[in-house]
N, C-alpha and C positions, 0 to 999 in steps of 0.2 A: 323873821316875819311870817315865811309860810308854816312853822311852828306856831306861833299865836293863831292861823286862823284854821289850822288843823284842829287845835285845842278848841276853840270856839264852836267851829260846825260839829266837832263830835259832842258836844257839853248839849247843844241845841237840838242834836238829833235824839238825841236819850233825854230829853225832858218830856215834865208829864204835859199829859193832853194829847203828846205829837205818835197817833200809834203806829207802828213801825208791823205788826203781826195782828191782823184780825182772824179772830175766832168768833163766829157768827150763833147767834140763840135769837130765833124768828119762831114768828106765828102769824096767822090770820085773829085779828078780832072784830067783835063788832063794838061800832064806835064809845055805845055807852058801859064800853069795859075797860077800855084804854084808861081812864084815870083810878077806877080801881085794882087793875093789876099793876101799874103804875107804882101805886099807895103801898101793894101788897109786898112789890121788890126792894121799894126803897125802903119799908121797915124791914121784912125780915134779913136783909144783907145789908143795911145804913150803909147805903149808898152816898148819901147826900143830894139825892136829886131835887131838880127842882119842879114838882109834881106838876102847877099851873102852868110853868112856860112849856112843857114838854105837851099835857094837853092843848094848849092853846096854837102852840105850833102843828099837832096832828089835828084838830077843828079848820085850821085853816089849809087846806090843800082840798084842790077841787079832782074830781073823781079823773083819776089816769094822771094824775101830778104822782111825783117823787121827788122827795127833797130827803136833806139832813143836816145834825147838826154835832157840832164836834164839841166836848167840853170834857173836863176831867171828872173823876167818883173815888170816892175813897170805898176799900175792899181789904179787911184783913191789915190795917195798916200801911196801906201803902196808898199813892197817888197814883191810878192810872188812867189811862183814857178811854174815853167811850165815844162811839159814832152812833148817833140814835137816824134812823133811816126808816121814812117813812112814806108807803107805796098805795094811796086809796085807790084800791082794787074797785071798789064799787061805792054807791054814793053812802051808806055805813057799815063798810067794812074794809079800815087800812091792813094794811102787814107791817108790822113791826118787823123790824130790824134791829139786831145790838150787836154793837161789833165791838168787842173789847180786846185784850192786850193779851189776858192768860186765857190759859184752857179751862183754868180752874174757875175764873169769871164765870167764861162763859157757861160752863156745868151746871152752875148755882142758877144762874138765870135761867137756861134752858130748864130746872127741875120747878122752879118757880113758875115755867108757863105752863110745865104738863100739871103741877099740882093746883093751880088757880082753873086749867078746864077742865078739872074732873070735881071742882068745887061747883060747878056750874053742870055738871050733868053732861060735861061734850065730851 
């Protein structure tokens, strides 16, 4: 029996969604960028995101709120998870937060936010 549920908690802990190693790709934005840099990651890495709930969820936190929210992304073939973490610093402008599984994730995403602000002049 304590073989069954050894087998069990370890099958449960290495499933996707559940991340076990965060590696962090943050920015400051202002709000009316969030669904296009949003737009920008989930095409060029097809992510699978879900663009509206992820803005809709960042529209809704009131200024010095921090929430998040946990769901899986496909990357490269594989399923892993993501922690979307979101901090309104001021009344338009949240901090993102991505906390993903690889390093490699995260790279992509972090080169995605420096190349999305230097598309916008910052």
């Amino acid at each position: 029996m304590k073989k069954i549920i050894a087998l069990l908690a370890a099958f449960f802990a290495g499933s996707a969604g559940a991340i076990t190693t965060h590696h962090e790709a943050s920015m400051n934005f202002d709000k009316e960028n969030v669904r296009p840099f949003l737009e920008r990651v989930n095409s060029n890495l097809s992510l699978g995101l879900d663009v509206d709930k992820l803005v809709e969820f960042t529209e809704s936190l009131e200024v010095g709120e921090e929430k998040r929210l946990e769901f899986s992304v496909q990357y490269n073939g594989q399923t892993l998870g993501m922690i979307y973490q979101v901090y309104m610093d001021d009344i338009d402008a949240p901090d993102l937060y991505l906390f993903v599984e690889t390093e490699e994730l995260e790279s992509a995403i972090q080169s995605e936010m420096v190349a999305f602000a230097e598309s916008l002049g910052l």
